[in-house]
VOPAGU-2260 file (C-alpha; in pm, 1 decimal, decimal comma):
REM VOPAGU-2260
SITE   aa  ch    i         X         Y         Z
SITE  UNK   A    0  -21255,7   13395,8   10884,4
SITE  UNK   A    1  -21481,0   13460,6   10537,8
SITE  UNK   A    2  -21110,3   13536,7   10361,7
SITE  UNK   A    3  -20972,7   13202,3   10529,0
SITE  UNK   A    4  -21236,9   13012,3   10390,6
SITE  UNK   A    5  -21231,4   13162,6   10029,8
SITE  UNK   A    6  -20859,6   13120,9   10023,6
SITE  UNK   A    7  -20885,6   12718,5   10137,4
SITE  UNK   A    8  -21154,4   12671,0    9831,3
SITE  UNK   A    9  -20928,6   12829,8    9599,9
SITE  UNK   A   10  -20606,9   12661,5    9710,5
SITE  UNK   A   11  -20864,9   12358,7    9706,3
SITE  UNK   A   12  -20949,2   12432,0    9373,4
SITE  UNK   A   13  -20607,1   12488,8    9231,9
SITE  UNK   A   14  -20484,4   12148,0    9368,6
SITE  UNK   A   15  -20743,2   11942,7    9213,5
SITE  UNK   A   16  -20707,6   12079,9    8888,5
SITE  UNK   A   17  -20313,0   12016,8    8925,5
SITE  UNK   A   18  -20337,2   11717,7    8999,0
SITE  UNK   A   19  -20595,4   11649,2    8727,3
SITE  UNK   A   20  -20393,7   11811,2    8483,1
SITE  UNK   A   21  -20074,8   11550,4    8616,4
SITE  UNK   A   22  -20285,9   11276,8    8570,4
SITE  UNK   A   23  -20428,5   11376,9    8222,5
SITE  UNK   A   24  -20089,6   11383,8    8060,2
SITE  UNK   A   25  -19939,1   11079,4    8194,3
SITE  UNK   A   26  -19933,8   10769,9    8031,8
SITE  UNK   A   27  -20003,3   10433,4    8120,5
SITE  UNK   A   28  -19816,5   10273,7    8356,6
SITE  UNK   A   29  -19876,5    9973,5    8113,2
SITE  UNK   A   30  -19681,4   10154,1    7829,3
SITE  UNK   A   31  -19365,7   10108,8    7999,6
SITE  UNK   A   32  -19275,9    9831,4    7781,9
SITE  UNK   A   33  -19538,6    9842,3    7537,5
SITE  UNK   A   34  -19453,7    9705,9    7153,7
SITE  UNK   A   35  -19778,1    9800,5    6910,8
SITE  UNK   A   36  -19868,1    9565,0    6627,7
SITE  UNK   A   37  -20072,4    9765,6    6393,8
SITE  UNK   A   38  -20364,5    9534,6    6222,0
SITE  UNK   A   39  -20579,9    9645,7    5875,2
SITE  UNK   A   40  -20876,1    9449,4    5971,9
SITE  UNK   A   41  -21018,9    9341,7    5704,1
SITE  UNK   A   42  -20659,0    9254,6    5532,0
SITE  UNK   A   43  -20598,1    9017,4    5825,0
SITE  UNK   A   44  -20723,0    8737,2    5765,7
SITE  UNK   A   45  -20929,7    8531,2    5526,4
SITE  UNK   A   46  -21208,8    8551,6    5722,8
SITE  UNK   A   47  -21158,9    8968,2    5664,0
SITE  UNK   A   48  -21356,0    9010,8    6037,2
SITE  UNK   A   49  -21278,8    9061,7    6372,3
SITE  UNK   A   50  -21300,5    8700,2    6446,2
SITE  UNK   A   51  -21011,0    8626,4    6202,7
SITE  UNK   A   52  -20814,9    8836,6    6400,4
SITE  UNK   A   53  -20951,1    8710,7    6730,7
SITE  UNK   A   54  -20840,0    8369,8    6632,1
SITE  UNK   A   55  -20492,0    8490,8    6541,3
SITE  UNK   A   56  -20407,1    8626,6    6895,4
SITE  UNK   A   57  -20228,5    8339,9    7047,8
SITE  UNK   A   58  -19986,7    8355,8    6774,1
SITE  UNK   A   59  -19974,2    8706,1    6830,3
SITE  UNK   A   60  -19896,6    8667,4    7204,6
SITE  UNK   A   61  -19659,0    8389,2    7146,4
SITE  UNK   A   62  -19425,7    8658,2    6938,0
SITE  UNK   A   63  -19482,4    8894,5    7246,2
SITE  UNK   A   64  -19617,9    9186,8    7096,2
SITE  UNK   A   65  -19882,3    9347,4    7393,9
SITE  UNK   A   66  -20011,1    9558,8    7160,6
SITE  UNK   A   67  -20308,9    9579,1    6872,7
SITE  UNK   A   68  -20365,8    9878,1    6661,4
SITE  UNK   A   69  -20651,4    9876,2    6435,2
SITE  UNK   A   70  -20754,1   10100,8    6170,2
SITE  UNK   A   71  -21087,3   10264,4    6163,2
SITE  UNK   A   72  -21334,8    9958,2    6227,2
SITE  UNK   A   73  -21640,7   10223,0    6103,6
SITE  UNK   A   74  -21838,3   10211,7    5783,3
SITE  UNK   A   75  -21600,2   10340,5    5513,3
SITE  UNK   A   76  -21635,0   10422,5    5175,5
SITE  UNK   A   77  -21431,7   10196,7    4932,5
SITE  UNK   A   78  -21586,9   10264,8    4575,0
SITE  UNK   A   79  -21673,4   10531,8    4395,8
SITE  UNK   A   80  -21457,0   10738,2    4575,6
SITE  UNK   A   81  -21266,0   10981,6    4406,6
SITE  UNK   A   82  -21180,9   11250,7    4681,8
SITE  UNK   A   83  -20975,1   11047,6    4911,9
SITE  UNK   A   84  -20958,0   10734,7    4779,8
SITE  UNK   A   85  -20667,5   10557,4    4927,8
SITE  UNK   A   86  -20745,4   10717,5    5310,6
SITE  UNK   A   87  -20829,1   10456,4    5549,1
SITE  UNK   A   88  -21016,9   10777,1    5738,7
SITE  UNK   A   89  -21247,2   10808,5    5462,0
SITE  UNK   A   90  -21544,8   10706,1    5728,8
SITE  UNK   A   91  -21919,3   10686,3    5650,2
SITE  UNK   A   92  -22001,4   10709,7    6045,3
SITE  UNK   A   93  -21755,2   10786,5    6343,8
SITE  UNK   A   94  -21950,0   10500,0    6560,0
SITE  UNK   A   95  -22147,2   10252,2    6324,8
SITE  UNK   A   96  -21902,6    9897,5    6276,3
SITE  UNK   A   97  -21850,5    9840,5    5930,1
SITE  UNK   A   98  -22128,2    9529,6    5887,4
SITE  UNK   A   99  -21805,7    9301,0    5682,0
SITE  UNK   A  100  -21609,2    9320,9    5967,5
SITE  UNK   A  101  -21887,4    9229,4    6256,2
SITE  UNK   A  102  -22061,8    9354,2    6503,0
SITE  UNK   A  103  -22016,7    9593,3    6841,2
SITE  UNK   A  104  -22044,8    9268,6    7059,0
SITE  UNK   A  105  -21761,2    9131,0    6837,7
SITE  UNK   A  106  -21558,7    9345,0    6839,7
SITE  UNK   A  107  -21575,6    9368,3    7238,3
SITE  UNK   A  108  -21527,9    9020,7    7234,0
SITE  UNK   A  109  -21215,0    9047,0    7030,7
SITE  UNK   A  110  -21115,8    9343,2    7261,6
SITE  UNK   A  111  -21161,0    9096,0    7565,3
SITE  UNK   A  112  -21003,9    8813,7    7377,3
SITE  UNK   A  113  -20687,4    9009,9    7356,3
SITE  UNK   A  114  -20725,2    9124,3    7697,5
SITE  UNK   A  115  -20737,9    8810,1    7843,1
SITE  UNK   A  116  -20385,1    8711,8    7665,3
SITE  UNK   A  117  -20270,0    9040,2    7835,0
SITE  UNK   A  118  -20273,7    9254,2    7510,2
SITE  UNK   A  119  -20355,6    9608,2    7493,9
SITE  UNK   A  120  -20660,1    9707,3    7214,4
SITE  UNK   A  121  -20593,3   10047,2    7035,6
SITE  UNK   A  122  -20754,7   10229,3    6767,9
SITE  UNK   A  123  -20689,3   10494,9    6489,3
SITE  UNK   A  124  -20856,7   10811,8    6465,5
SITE  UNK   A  125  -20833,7   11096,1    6239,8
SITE  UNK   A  126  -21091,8   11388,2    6318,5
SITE  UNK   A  127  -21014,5   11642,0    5962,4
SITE  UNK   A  128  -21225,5   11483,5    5739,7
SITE  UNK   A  129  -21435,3   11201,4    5634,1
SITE  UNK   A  130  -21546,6   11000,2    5312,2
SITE  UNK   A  131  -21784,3   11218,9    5070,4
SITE  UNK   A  132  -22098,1   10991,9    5156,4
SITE  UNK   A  133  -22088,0   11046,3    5536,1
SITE  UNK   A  134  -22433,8   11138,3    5619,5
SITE  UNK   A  135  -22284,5   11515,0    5779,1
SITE  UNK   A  136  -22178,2   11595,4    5378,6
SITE  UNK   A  137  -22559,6   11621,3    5307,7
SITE  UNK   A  138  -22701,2   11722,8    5641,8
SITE  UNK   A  139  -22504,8   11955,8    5760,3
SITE  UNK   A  140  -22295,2   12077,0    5531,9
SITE  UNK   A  141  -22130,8   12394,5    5693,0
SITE  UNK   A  142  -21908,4   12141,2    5887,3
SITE  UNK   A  143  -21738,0   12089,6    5587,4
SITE  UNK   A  144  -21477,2   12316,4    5372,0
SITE  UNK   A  145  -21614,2   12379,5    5027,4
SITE  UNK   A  146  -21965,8   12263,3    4894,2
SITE  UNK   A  147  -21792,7   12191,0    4524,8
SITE  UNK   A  148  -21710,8   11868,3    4444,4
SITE  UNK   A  149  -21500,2   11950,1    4174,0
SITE  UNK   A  150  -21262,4   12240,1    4069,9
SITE  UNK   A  151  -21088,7   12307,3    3715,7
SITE  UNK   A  152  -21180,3   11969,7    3619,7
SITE  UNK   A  153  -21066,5   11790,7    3959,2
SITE  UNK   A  154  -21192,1   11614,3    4276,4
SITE  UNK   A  155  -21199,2   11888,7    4513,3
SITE  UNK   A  156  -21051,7   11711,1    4835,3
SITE  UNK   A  157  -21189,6   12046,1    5025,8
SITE  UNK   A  158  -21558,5   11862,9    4964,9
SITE  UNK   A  159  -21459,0   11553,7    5217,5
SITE  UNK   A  160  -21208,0   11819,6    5471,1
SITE  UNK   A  161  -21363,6   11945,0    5806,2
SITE  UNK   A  162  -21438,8   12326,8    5843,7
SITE  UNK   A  163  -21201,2   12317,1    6224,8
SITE  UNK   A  164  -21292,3   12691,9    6300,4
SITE  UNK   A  165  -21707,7   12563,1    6297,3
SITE  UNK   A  166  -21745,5   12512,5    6688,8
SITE  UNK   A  167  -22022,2   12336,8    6678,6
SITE  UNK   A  168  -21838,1   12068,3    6441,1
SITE  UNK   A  169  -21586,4   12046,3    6669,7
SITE  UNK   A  170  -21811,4   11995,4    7033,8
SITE  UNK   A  171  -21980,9   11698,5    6793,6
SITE  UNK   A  172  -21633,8   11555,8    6724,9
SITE  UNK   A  173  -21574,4   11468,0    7050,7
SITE  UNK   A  174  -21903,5   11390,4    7105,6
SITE  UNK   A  175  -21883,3   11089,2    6827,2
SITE  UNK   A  176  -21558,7   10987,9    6986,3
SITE  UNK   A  177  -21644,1   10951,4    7335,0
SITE  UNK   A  178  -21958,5   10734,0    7221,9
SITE  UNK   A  179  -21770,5   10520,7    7031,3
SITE  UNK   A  180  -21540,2   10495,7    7345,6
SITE  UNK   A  181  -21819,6   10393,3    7593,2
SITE  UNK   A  182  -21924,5   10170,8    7360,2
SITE  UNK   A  183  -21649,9   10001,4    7287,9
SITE  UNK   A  184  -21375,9    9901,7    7541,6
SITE  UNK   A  185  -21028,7   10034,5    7349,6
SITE  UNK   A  186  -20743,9   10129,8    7538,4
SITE  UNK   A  187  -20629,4   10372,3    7397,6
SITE  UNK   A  188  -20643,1   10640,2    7054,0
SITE  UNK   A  189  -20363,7   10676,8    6771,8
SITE  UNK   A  190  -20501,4   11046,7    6654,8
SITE  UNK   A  191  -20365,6   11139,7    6353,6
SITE  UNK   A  192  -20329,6   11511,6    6247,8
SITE  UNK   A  193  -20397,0   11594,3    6602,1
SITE  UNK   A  194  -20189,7   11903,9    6498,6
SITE  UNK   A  195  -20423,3   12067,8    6264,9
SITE  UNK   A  196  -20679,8   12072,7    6537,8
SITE  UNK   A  197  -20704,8   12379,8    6758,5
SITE  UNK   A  198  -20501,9   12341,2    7079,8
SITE  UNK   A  199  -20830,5   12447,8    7298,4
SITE  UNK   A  200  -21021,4   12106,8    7121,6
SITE  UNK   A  201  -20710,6   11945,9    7200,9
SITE  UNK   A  202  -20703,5   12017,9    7580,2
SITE  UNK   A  203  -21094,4   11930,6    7628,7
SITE  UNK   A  204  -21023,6   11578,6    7445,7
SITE  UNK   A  205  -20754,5   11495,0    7641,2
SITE  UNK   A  206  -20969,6   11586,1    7948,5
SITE  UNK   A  207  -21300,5   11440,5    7838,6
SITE  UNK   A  208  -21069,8   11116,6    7768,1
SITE  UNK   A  209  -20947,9   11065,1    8099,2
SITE  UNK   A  210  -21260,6   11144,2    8243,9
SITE  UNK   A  211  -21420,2   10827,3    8062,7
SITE  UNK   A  212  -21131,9   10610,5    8174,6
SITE  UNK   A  213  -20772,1   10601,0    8152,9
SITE  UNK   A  214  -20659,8   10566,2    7803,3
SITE  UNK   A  215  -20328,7   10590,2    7659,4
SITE  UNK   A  216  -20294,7   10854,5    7400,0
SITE  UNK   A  217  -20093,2   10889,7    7064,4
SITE  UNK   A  218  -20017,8   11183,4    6828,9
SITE  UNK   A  219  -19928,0   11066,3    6453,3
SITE  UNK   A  220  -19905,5   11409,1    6344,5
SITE  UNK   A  221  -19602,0   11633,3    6166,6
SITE  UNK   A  222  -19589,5   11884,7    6517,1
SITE  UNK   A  223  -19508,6   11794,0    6870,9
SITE  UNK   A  224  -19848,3   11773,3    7057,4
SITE  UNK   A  225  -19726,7   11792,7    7418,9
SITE  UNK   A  226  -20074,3   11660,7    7537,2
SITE  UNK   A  227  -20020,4   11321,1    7415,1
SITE  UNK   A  228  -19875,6   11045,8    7585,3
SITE  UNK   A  229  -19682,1   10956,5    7282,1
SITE  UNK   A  230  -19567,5   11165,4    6925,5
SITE  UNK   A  231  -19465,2   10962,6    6643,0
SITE  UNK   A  232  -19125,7   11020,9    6560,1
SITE  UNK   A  233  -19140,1   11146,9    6204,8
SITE  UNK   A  234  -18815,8   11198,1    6138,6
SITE  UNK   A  235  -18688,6   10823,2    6216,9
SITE  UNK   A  236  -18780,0   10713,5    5851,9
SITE  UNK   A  237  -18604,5   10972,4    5685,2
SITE  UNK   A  238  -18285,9   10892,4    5894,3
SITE  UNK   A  239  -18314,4   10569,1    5771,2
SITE  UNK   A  240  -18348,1   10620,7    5394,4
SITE  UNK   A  241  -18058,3   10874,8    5426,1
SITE  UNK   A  242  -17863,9   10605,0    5591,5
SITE  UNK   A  243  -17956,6   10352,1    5279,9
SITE  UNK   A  244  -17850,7   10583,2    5009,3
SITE  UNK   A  245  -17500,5   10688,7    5207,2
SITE  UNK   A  246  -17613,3   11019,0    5349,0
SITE  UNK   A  247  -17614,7   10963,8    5723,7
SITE  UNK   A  248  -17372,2   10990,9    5950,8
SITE  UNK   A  249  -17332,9   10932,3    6317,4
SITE  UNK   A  250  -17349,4   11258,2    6424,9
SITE  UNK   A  251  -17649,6   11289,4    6272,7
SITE  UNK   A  252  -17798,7   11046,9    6406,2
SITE  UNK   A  253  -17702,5   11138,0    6724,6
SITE  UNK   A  254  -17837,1   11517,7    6726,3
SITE  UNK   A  255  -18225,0   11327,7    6649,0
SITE  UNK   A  256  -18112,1   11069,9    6921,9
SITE  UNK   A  257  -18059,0   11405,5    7204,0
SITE  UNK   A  258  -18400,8   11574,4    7108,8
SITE  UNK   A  259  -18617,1   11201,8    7128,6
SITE  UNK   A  260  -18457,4   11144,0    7475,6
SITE  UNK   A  261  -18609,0   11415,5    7584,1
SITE  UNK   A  262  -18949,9   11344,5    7430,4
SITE  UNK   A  263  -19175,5   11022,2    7449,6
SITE  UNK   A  264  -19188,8   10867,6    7087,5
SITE  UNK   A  265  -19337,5   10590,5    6875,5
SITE  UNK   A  266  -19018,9   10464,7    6652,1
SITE  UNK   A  267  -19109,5   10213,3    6363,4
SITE  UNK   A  268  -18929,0   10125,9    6041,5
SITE  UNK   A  269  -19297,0   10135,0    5882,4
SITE  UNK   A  270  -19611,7   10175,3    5944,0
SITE  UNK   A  271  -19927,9   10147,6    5695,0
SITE  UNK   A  272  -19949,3   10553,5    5562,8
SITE  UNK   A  273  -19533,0   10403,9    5464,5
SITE  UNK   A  274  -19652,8   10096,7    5283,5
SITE  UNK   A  275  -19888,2   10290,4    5092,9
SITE  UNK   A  276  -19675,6   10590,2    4970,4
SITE  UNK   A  277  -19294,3   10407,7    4975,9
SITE  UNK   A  278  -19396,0   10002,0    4924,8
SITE  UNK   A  279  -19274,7    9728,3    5224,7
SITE  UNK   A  280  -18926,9    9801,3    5394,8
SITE  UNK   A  281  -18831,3    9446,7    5307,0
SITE  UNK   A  282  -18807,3    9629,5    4939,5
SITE  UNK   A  283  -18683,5    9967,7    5017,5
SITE  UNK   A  284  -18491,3    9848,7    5262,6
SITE  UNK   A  285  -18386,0    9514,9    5102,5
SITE  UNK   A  286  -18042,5    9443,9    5298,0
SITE  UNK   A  287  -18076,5    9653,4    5587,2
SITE  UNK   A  288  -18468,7    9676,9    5752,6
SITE  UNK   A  289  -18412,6    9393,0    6015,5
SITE  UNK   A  290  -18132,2    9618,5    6179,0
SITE  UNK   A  291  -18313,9    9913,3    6127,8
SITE  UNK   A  292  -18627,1    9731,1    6369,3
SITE  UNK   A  293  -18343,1    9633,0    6598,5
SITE  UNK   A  294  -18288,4    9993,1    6632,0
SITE  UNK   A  295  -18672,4   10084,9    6659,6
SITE  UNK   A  296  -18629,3    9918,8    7007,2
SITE  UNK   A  297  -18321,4   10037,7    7110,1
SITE  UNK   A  298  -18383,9   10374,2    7080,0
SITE  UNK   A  299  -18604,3   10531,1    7404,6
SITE  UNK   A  300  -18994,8   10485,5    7340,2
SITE  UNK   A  301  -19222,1   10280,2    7200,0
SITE  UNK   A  302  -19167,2   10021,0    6951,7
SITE  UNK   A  303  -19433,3   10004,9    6625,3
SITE  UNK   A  304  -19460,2    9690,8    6383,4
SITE  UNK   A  305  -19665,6    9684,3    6064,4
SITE  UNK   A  306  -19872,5    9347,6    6048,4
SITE  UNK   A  307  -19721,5    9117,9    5831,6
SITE  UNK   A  308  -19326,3    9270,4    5879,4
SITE  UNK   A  309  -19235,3    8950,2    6086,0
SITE  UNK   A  310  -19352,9    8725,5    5758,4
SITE  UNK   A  311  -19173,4    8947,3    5613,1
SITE  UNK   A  312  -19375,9    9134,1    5314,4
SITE  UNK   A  313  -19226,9    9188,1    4941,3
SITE  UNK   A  314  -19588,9    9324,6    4859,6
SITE  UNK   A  315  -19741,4    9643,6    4927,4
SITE  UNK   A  316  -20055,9    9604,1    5141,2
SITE  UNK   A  317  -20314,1    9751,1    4990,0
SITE  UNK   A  318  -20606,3    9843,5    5252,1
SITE  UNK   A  319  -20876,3    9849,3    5013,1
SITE  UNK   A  320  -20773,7    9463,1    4828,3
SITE  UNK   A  321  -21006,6    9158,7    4953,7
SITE  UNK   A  322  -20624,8    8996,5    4926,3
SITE  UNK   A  323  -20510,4    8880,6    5317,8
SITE  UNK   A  324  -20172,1    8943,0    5368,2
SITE  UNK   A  325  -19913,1    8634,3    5384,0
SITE  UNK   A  326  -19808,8    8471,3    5647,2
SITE  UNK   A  327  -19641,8    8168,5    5464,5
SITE  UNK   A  328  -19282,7    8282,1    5541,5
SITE  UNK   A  329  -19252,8    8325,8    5853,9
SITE  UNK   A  330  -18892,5    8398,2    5848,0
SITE  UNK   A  331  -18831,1    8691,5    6097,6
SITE  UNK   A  332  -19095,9    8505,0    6355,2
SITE  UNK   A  333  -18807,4    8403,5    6589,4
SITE  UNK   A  334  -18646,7    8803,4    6518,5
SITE  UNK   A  335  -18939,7    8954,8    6665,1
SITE  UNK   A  336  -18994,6    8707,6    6918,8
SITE  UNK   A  337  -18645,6    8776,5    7097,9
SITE  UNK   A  338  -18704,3    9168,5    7018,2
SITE  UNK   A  339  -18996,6    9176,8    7226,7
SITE  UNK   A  340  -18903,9    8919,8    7498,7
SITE  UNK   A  341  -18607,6    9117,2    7544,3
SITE  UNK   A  342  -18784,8    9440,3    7563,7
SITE  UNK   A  343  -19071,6    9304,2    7811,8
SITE  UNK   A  344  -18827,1    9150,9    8054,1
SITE  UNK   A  345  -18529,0    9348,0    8037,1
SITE  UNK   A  346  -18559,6    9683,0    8244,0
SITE  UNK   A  347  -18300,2    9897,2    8022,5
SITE  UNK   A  348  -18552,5    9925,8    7779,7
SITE  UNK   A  349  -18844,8   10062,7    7941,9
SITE  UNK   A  350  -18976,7   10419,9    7941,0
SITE  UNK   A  351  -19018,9   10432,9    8284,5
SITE  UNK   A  352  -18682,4   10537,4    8364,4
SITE  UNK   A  353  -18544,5   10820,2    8289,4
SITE  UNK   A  354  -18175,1   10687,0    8379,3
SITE  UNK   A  355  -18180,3   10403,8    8159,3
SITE  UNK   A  356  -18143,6   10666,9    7805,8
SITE  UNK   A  357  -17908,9   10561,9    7512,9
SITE  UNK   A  358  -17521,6   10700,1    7598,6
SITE  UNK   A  359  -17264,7   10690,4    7315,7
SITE  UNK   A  360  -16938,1   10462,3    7409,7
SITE  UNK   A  361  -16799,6   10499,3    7057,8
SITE  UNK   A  362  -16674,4   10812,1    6828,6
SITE  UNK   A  363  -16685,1   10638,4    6531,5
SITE  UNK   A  364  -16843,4   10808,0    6242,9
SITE  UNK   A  365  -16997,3   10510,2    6090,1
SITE  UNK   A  366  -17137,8   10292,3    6414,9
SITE  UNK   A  367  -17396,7   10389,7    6648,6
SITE  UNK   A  368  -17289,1   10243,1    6990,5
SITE  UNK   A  369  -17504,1   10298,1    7267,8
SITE  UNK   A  370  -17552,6   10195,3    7613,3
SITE  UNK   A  371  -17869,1   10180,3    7843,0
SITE  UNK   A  372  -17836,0   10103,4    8189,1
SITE  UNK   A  373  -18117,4    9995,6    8446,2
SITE  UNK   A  374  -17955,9    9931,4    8767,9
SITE  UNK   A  375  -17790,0    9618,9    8762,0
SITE  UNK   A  376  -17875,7    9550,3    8381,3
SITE  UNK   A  377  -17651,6    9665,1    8075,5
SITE  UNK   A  378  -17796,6    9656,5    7716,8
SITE  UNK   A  379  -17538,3    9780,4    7458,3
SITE  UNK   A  380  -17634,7    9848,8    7086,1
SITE  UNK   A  381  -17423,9    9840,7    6741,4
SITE  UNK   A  382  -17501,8    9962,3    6473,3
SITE  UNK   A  383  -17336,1   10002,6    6103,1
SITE  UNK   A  384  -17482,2   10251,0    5982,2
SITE  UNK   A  385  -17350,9   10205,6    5637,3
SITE  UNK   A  386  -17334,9    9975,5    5326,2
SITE  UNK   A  387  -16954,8    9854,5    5392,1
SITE  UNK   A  388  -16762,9    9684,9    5646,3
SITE  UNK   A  389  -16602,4    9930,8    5906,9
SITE  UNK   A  390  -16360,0    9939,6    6191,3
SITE  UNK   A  391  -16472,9   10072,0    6518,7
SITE  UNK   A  392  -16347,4   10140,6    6933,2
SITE  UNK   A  393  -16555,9   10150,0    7221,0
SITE  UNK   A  394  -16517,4   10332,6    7548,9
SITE  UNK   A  395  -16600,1   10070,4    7813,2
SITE  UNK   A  396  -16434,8    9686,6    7843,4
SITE  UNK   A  397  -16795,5    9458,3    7815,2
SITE  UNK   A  398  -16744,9    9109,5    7983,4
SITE  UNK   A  399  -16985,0    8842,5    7999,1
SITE  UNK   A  400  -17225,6    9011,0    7810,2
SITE  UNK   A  401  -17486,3    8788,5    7546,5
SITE  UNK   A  402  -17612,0    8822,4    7246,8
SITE  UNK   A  403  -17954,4    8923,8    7245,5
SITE  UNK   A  404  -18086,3    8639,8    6975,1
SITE  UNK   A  405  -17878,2    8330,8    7004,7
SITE  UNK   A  406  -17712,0    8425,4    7401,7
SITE  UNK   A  407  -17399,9    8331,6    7285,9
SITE  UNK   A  408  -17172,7    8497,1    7618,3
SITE  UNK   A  409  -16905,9    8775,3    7413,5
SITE  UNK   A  410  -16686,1    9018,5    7514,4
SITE  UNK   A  411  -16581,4    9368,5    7379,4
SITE  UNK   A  412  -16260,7    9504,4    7524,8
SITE  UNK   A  413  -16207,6    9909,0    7589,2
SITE  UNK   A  414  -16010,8   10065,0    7286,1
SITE  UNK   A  415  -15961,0    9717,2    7096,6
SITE  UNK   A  416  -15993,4    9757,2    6721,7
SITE  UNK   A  417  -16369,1    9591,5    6704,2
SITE  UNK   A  418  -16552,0    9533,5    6315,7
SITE  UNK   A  419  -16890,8    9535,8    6206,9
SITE  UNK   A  420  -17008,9    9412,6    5863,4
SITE  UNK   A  421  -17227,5    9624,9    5611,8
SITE  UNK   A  422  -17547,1    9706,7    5744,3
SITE  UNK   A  423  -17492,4    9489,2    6057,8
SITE  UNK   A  424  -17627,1    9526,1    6435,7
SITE  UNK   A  425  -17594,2    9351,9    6754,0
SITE  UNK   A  426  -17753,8    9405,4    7106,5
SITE  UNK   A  427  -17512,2    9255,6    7371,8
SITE  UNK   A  428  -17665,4    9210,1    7748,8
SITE  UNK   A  429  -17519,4    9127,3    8100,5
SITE  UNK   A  430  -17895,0    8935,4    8126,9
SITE  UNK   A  431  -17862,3    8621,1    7963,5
């Protein structure tokens, strides 16, 4: 009877932590159709605070993104600082609101302004480092990599690096976090460099995370964290500036395309660490980032648009410039407008399904065509690849299919000699 007993508790045991473990690592249900906006806050607007960005919402929602992202909303230093100057992690405090911006209540009230419109609030963390006048550089020290602040004549970047193997650094991490998070009503955490982190801190965070509430969970690292939710797929810009200078093909393509429908990704054309380093993708991109976004949200996953990308931008945004970014354009509004609609109503795009994942229909070299499914509902994508008009065949006859943007009803026979022009795309749907 004693051994029946033990063995219940420990089959007991084992369940619970199962089935916490199942619940830690799944996302959202929310996230099915998910498409993030990603906000610098005090770039927004020219009111550079969370209520200039609380008063842009409704145009936000009208576009139908569901999604903020902000960057760090802590103290942060912007002058005099030569160690990591251009890093938007280069934080003063984990938890104190940068004064310009406004204040914990206002930023909950922003937080529950966009909730109210039915849009999701996340925010981006970075736990390897901080700015060199966070008050840990002079009181505790040890937490960080090197005590000099310059070597051979340079800024030692070491001075403003965590020390990740100091366990007492790294319990106090997720200490600051979790404050923050009770403080502050967020749903969910874009962690970048989660990889550099050891995979034991890793585990506890995502436990102590879910524990607070249920939050959704990114990784904006170089490595695969299997922990998160969601990894940023790194190698979707690089595909794309091969495919602008001639060096992609479909096949390519296609071997990324087999390993992300097996994974659960972010896909943008840009996001702000792009800006910085590469300028807008209206410039590097000049004749072909609009179909490149079209196949951000083809693709299985989660969408990710750069604030300002539906004006669109010819101007780097610079996150440390009093300067708002423009919004006098205004030309690719109606773009991402029927991009998201189509993604939030239409069932073949959501990443709840794991039936509904791109298929080839073509064996052209130079268009990606793909098909997603979702019972009833067809979604077909086509994409030219390249800088020149090309001929192309399909597998399947398409009948009384629309075009995504203007729902003009088309048709693309089986085998028929079909043509795309350079750079061009076009998302067909049996949904009108």
């Amino acid at each position: 009877m004693k051994y029946k007993l033990l063995y219940s508790l420990i089959l007991i045991t084992f369940l619970c932590e199962c089935k916490h473990s199942t619940q830690a690592n799944k996302a959202p249900e929310w996230t099915k159709n998910l498409v993030i906006y990603e906000v610098m806050p005090k770039q927004y607007s020219e009111k550079k605070n969370f209520t200039g960005i609380m008063e842009d919402l409704e145009r936000i929602q009208t576009l139908f993104f569901n999604a903020i992202c902000l960057l760090p909303v802590q103290e942060r230093d912007e002058s005099n600082n030569a160690f990591n100057p251009n890093s938007p992690f280069a934080l003063k405090s984990f938890t104190e609101i940068d004064a310009g911006l406004g204040t914990t209540e206002q930023l909950n009230l922003l937080i529950d302004s966009a909730h109210y419109r039915n849009i999701k609030v996340l925010i981006e963390w970075n736990f390897t480092g901080t700015g060199p006048h966070h008050i840990w550089r002079k009181e505790k020290p040890q937490y960080y990599l090197s005590d000099s602040q310059i070597i051979n004549k340079h800024y030692n970047q070491d001075y403003v690096k965590f020390n990740l193997s100091n366990n007492s650094l790294l319990k106090e991490l997720r200490s600051e976090l979790k404050s923050f998070l009770k403080a502050n009503k967020f749903d969910g955490v874009v962690f970048y460099n989660l990889d550099q982190m050891p995979a034991e801190f890793v585990h506890q965070l995502l436990d102590e995370m879910n524990d607070l509430r249920p939050l959704l969970i990114i990784n904006h690292s170089n490595s695969f964290i299997p922990n998160a939710h969601y990894n940023v797929n790194n190698n979707l810009y690089q595909k794309f500036q091969q495919a602008y200078e001639g060096k992609l093909n479909v096949t390519e393509f296609s071997t990324m395309l087999d390993t992300i429908n097996k994974l659960p990704v972010i896909n943008y054309v840009q996001d702000y660490l792009k800006n910085e380093k590469y300028g807008t993708d209206a410039n590097v991109f000049y004749n072909a980032y609009k179909y490149y976004h079209m196949l951000t949200y083809f693709l299985p996953g989660i969408p990710w648009v750069l604030n300002g990308q539906e004006d669109p931008q010819f101007e780097t945004l610079n996150l440390f410039s009093g300067k708002p970014f423009s919004q006098k354009y205004k030309y690719n509004n109606d773009f991402y407008r029927s991009l998201n609609r189509l993604r939030q109503q239409n069932p073949c795009f959501w990443n709840d399904n794991p039936q509904n994942l791109p298929v080839k229909i073509s064996d052209s070299n130079d268009v990606l065509a793909l098909e997603r499914t979702a019972g009833k509902y067809s979604c077909v994508g086509l994409f030219n690849l390249t800088d020149h008009a090309v001929t192309y065949s399909i597998k399947k006859d398409y009948t009384l299919y629309y075009d995504a943007f203007n729902k003009m009803q088309v048709s693309f026979p089986k085998d028929k000699e079909l043509n795309l022009g350079p750079y061009q795309a076009l998302i067909i749907t049996n949904a009108p």
